[in-house]
Structure formats: structure tokens, C-alpha cells
C-alpha positions in Angstrom: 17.8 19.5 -17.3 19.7 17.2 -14.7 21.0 21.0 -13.0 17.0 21.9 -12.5 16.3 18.4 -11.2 19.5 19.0 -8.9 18.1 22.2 -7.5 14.4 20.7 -7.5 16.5 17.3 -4.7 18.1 20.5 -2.7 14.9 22.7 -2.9 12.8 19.6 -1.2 16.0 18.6 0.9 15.8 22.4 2.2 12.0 22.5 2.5 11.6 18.6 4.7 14.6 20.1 7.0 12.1 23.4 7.9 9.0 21.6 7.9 10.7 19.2 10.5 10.8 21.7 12.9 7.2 21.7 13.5 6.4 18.0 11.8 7.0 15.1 14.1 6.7 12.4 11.2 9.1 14.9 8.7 11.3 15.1 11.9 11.7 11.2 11.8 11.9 11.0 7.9 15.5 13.5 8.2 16.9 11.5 11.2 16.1 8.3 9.4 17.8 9.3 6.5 20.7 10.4 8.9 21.5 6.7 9.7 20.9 5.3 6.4 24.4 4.6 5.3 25.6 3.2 9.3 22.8 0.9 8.8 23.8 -0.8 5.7 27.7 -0.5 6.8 26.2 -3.1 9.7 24.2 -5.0 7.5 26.6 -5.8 4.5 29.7 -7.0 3.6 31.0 -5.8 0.5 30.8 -9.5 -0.3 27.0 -9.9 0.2 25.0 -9.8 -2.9 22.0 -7.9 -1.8 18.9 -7.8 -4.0 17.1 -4.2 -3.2 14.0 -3.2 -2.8 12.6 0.3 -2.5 8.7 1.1 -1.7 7.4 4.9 -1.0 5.4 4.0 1.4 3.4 0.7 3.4 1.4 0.4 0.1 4.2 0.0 -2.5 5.7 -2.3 0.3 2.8 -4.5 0.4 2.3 -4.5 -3.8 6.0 -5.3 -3.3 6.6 -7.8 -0.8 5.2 -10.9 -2.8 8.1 -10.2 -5.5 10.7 -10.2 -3.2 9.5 -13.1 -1.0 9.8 -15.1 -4.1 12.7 -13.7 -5.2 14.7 -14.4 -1.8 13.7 -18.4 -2.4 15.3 -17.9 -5.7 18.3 -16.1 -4.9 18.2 -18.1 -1.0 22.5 -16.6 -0.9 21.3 -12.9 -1.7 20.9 -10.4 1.2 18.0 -8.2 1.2 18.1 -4.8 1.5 14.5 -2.5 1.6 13.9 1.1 1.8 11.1 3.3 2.2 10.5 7.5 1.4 7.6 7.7 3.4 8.4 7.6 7.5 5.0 5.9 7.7 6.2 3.0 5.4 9.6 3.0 7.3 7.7 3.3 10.9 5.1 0.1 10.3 7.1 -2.1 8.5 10.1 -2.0 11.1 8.5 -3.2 14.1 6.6 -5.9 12.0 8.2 -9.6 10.7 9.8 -8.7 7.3 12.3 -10.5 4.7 15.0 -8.5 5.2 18.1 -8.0 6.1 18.1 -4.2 6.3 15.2 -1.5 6.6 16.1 1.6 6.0 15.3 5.3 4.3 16.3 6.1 0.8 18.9 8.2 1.0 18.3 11.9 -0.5 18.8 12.0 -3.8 22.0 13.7 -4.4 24.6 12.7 -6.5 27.5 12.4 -3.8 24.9 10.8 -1.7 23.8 8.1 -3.5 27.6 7.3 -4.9 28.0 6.5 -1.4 25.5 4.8 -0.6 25.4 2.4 -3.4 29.2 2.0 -2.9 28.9 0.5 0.3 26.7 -2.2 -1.0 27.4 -5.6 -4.0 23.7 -5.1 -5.4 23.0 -6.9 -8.2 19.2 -6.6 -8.3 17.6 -3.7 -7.9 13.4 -2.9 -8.0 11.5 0.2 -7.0 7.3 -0.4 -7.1 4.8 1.6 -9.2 6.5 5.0 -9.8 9.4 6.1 -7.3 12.1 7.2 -9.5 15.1 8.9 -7.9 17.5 9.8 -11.7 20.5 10.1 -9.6 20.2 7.0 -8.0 19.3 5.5 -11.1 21.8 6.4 -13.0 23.8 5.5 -10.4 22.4 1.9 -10.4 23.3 1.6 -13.9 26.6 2.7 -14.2 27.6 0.1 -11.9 25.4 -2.4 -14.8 23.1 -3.5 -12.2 19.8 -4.9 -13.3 16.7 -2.3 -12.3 13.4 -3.0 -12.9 9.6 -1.5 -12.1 7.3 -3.8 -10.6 3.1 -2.9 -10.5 4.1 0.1 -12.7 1.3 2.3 -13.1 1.5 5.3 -15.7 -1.6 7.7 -16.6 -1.7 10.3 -18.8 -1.6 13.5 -16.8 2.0 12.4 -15.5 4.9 14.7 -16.5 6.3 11.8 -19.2 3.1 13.1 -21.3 3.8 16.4 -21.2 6.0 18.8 -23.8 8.9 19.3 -20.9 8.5 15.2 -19.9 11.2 14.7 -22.4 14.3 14.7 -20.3 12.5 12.3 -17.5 11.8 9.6 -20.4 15.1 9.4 -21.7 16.4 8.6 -18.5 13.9 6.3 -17.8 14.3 4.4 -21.3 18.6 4.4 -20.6 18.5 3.5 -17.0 15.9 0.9 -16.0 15.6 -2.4 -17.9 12.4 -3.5 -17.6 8.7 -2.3 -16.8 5.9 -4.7 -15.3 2.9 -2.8 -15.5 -0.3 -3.4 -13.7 -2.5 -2.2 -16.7 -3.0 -2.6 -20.6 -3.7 0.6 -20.4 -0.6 2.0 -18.6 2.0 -0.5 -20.7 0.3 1.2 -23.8 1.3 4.8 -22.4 5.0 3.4 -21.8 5.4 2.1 -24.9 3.5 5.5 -26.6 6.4 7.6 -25.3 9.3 5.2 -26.5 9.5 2.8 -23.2 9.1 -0.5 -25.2 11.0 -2.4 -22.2 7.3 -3.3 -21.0 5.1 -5.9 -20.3 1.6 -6.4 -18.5 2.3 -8.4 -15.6 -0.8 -7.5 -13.7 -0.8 -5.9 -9.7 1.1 -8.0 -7.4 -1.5 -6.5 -4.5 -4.0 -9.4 -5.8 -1.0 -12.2 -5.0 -0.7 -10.4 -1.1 -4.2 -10.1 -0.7 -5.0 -14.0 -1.5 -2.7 -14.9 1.0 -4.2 -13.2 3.4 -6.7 -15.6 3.6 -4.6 -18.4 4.4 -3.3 -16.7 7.6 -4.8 -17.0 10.6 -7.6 -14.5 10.6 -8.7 -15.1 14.3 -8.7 -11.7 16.6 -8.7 -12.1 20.4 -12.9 -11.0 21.6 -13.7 -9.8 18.3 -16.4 -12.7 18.3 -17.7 -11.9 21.4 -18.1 -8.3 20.5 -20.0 -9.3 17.2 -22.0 -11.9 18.6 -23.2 -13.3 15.4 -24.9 -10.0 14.3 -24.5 -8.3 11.0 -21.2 -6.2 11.3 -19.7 -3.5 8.9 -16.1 -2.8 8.9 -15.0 0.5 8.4 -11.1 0.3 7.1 -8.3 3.1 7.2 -11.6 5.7 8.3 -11.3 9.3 7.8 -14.1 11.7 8.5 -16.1 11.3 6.1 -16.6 7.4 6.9 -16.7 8.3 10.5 -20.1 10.5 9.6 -21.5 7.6 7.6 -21.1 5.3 10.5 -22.7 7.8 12.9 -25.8 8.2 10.7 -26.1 3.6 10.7 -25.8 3.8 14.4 -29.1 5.8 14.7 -30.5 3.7 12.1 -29.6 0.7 13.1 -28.6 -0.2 16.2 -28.5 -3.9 15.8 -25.6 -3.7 13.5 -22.6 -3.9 15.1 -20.0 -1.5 13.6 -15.7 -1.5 14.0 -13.6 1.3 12.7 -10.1 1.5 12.1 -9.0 4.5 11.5 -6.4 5.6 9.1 -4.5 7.4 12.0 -4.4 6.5 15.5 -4.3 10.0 16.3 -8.1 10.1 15.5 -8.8 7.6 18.5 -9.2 10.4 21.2 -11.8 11.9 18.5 -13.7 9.1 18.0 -14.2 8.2 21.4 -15.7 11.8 22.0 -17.9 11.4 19.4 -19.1 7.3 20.0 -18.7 8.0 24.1 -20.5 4.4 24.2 -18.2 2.6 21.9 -15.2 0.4 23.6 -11.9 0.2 22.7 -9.8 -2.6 21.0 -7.2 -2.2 23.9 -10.4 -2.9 26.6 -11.5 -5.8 25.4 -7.8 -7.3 24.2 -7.7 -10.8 26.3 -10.6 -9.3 28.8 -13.1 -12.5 28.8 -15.1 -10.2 31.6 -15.2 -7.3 29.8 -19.3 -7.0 28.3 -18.1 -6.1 24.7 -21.4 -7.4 23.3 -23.3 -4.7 24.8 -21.5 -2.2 22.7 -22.6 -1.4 19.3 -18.8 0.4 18.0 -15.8 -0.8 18.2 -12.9 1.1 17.9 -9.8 0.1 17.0 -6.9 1.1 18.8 -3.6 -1.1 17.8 -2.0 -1.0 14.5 -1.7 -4.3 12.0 -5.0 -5.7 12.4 -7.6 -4.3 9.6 -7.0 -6.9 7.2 -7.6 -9.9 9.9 -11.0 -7.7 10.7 -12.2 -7.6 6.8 -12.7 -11.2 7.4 -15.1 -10.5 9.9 -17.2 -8.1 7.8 -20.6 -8.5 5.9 -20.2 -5.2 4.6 -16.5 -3.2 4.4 -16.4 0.7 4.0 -13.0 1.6 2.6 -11.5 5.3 3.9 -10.1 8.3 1.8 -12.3 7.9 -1.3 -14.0 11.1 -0.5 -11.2 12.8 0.5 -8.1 14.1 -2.0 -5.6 12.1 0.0 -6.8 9.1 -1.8 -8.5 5.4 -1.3 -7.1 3.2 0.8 -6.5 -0.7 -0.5 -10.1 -2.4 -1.2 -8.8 -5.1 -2.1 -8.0 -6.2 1.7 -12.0 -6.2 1.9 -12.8 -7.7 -1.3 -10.9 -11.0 -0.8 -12.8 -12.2 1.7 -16.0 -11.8 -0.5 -16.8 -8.5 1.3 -18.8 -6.0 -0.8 -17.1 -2.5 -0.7 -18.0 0.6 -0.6 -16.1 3.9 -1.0 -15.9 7.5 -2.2 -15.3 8.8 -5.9 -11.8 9.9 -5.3 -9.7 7.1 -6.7 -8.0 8.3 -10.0 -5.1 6.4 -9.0 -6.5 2.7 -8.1 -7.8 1.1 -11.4 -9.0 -1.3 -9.8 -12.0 0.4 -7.7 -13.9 0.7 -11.4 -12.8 -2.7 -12.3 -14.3 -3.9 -9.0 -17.7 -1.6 -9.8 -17.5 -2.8 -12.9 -18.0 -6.7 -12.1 -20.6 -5.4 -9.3 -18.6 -6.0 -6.3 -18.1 -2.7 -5.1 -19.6 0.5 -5.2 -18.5 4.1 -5.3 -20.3 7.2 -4.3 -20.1 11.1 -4.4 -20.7 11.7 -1.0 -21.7 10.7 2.9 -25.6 10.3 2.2 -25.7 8.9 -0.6 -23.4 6.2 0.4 -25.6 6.0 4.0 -28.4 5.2 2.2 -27.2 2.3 0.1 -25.1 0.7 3.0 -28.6 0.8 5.3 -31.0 -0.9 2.0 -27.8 -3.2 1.2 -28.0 -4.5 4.8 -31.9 -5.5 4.4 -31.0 -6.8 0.6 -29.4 -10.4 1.4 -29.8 -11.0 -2.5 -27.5 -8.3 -3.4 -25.6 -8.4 -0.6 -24.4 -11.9 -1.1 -24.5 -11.4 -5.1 -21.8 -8.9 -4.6 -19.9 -11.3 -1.8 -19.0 -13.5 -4.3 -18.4 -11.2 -7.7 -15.3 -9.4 -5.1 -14.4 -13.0 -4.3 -14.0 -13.8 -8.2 -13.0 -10.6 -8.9 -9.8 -11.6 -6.6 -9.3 -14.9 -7.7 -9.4 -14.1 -11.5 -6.4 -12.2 -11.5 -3.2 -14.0 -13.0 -0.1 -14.5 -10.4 1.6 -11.6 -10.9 4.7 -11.9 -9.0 5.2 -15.4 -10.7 5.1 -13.7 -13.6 7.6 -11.3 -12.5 9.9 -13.7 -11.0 10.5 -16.3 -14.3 11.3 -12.7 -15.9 14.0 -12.1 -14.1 15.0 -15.8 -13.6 15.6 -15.5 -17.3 17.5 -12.7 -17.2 20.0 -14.2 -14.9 20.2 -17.4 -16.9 18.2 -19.6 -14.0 16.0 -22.0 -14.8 
């Protein structure tokens, strides 16, 4: 099975190099990947002891980042190395403040690759989040006996492990990573169905990130002036779908005041030609004359500020749930005791039925029907503030999972 896997790496190797001819993110992904093993050759010494995380993308990062925040307090003479898949995990999280030492692409996984790779560095912890697993580098990782572990692991039964031909992909799994933390009963059930008893329920790290986002500061330069104590309804990571709904409030409503973000900044142009009255982010940035409570839309033009804004919302729409590409996090909007609404699409995010569930958020099957309940929500204060506080306790219920996580692995390394 490892030769098909090895033609599957070069097939995909092959197929990102063609599509980066015409794909400008692809393009970066390939000459990221390119400088990979310089970077780390600057970083480290052979002497550092470097404690590795890899993310796919921004969103693994994020579930991520409040496991290895603690565990850099704990291991304060460890180095930290992170990697990304996804150029638009690697592209946001470089130009932000980060814990580590080292940000760079995952190498393609190749056998010769990774030996090098992993040669050039003394790791002695390694951790991937939810469910990027590279077997060469894995089995790289324990040759070398270095400690590997899966943090918000997430399993469902349509995944390959379930199927008749999964076989191959457990048994590496089950020889090469020590432990599974698993966001779910449900998923650590699956695991442990299939032979991966090296589980626990540790719960999803994204609640421990998204409660300390209230403790940062919140404040946006003019966003108060633009709002000007109206009713507002934040529309996070948008696609087209939300950008319809909010179209349809406008002529319904135009007291409410209404700021997208979209999920690409490529959209901006667009929405501009289709809200020609809305300002910009960028115009009213620092711009005490600039008559930003005349407008009704907002649009957001900068990167890094959507979960600041949830904390301005009465009511948070939450992109890509009626769209196959997926819902974006809710739980940015539901910490501040925002009710959230979003599409069906969200197979993957256990918690958007958990959240329905306790009557915090709700889900719909398309653009109207959502309209409708977002414009009789916003004349409802009962409900509206009823489902304010069940996403506030829905948030603060959940156990600390990265504390969890980190007396775990404390134990393993004999620290008390």
C-alpha cells in the first residue's frame, strides 16, 4: 500500500506544480515549500529542542495555538517550530504576532524529503490538529522515537479509516502516533471502533481561543461612530449567499446598520458595486471627519479584525454554511453572546448542532428562509436576548481543553 500512497504524494506533487501556473495562491504554496528546509537551517541548531506544530490551514492553527502557548510556558527552553499546508494558513499567520520560532510550509511528503527535513531539526514533541496526516512523515517522526500526538481530533464515519481499503491507513496510524485528543464522544468512539485505543475526549481547544478573545482588547478605530448605537448585524467570513441575505435587510430595514467581512478580500471590488453607498473600512480607519454614520454598510477591507467586530454585533451571520466549501468558525460570534445564524452545510463542525441544540444558533436551508428569521429576530428582543446568553453558556460550559491536553503530555515527560 505505502507504493500507491507514494504515487498518490508524486501524483498531487505533479498536479499543485501545473495548477501553479495559472493559480497565484498554489504558485506561493510550491515556492514556500521551496524554502522550507533554509528556513529551519536558520532557525535551529541541532542543539535546540524544538516542540512542532503542524496546522492545515488558519483554522487548525487557531484550534491549535492554545496547546502550544501552554506548552511553550512548560517547555520555556524548547524552540517552536510551526507549519502550515494551506498558503492561506502560512500567508495570515506570518505577518501576525505568533509563538514561534519558525513558520514555515510542510514539506512534500516524500520519503527523501521529509528524512531531510526532520534531520535538520532535535524535535522531541511533535502535534498535527484534527486530521493532517502525512505517513511518511510520520513514520519518520517515530523512527527517530519522538512523541506525536493529535490534538481536537475529529473522526466521522465516511472517512477512508471506515472503509474496507482503510486498513493500511489505520495501522499506520495505531504504530506511529501515540496519542489521540478528540474533540467528540462520538469521534473517540469511532477511533477506538477501528483499534485506535490511544484516545481520549479532551474536548475542542477552539472554545479555550475563543474565550480569550474576550479578554483582548476588542476596541476598533470609528467602528462606534459608524454604529451609532443602532442595532447592527455582523456578517463574518461572507460569501454570496450572505451577501444576498444582507441586500434583502438593507431594503427592509434601513435602520439596522450592517458590516461584512468577507471571506476573501478579493470580493471587496464586488461588493462595493453592488452596496455603491456602503464605505469602506480603509475610509473611515483614523478619519474622525469622515460621516460614517450616514452609511448603512460597512465593508470590511483589512484582514485580522472579524473576531474584534463579533463583539460589536446584536446579531452575527456566519459565511460558507450554504456553500460546499464549508462554515466558517461560529464560535468567534457566539462568545460574545451573539446569536448565529448560518446555512445547513456544516457536516464537519459538530458544534453548529450543539449550538442549535442549546438554542443559540440557528441553521437554515437557504437565503430566504434565513432573511426572514434574521428580520422577525431583530423585532423579537425576548428571543434575541434568550439566545444571547444560551451561545454565552454554550461557550463557557466547555471544559479547558488544552489544560487537559497539556497535564497529558506533562505526564508523559515525567513533569509535574
Amino acid at each position: 500500500m505505502i507504493f500507491f500512497y507514494n504515487i498518490f504524494v508524486n501524483a498531487l506533487i505533479l498536479g499543485m506544480r501545473i495548477f501553479a501556473l495559472f493559480d497565484e495562491k498554489t504558485k506561493k504554496g510550491i515556492k514556500g515549500r521551496d524554502e522550507s528546509l533554509s528556513i529551519i537551517k536558520s532557525s535551529f541548531s541541532k542543539s535546540d529542542k524544538v516542540i512542532w506544530m503542524h496546522a492545515a490551514s488558519l483554522g487548525e492553527y487557531e484550534q491549535g495555538l492554545p496547546v502550544l502557548e501552554k506548552l511553550k510556558k512548560s517547555f520555556p527552553e524548547h524552540k517552536i517550530l510551526v507549519t502550515f499546508f494551506s498558503p492561506s494558513g502560512y500567508e495570515n499567520v506570518i505577518k501576525k504576532n505568533h509563538p514561534a520560532d519558525a513558520v514555515c510550509y510542510l514539506p512534500f511528503d516524500k520519503k527523501a524529503i521529509v528524512k531531510e527535513f526532520v534531520g535538520n531539526l532535535n524535535i522531541e514533541l511533535f502535534f498535527t490538529v484534527k486530521y493532517d496526516y502525512w505517513y511518511n512523515l510520520l513514520r519518520e517522526l517515530k523512527n527517530r522515537n519522538i512523541r506525536t500526538y493529535v490534538i481536537s481530533a475529529l473522526f466521522y464515519d465516511r472517512q477512508v479509516y471506515f472503509k474496507s481499503y482503510g486498513k493500511w491507513f489505520v495501522k499506520q496510524l495505531r504504530k506511529n502516533i501515540d496519542w489521540f485528543f478528540h474533540q467528540t464522544v462520538s469521534s473517540c468512539s469511532l477511533a477506538k471502533s477501528i483499534g485506535l485505543d490511544n484516545s481520549s475526549i479532551a474536548g475542542d481547544t477552539r472554545f479555550d481561543r475563543v474565550r480569550q478573545l474576550r479578554i483582548q482588547a476588542n476596541t476598533i478605530e470609528n467602528i462606534e461612530d459608524f454604529i451609532d448605537h443602532k442595532k447592527t448585524i455582523v456578517f463574518g467570513s461572507s460569501w454570496e449567499a450572505e451577501e444576498k441575505i444582507l441586500a434583502h435587510i438593507a431594503r427592509e430595514n434601513p435602520y439596522i446598520k450592517l458590516i461584512i467581512a468577507p471571506h476573501d478580500l478579493k470580493r471587496v471590488p464586488r461588493l462595493k458595486q453592488n452596496f455603491p453607498d456602503a464605505v469602506l473600512y480603509s475610509e473611515i480607519y483614523k478619519n474622525l471627519s469622515f460621516p460614517a454614520k450616514e452609511a448603512q454598510i460597512l465593508i470590511i477591507d483589512s484582514i485580522g479584525l472579524l473576531s474584534k467586530l463579533y463583539s460589536y454585533a446584536g446579531i452575527a451571520v456566519v459565511g460558507g454554511g450554504f456553500h460546499n466549501a464549508g462554515l466558517h468558525n461560529i464560535l468567534e460570534a457566539a462568545t460574545f453572546g451573539v446569536p448565529v445564524i448560518f446555512g445547513n452545510h456544516y457536516k464537519k463542525n459538530p458544534e453548529a448542532d450543539e449550538l442549535i441544540d442549546r438554542n443559540g444558533g440557528r441553521s437554515f436551508d437557504d437565503e430566504v428562509s434565513a432573511t426572514t428569521f434574521i428580520l422577525s429576530l431583530l423585532h423579537d428582543d425576548k428571543l434575541r436576548h434568550e439566545m444571547s446568553g444560551n451561545a454565552e453558556r454554550f461557550v463557557n460550559e466547555k471544559p479547558n481543553s488544552s489544560e487537559l491536553i497539556l497535564k497529558h503530555i506533562q505526564r508523559d515527560f515525567n513533569i509535574n
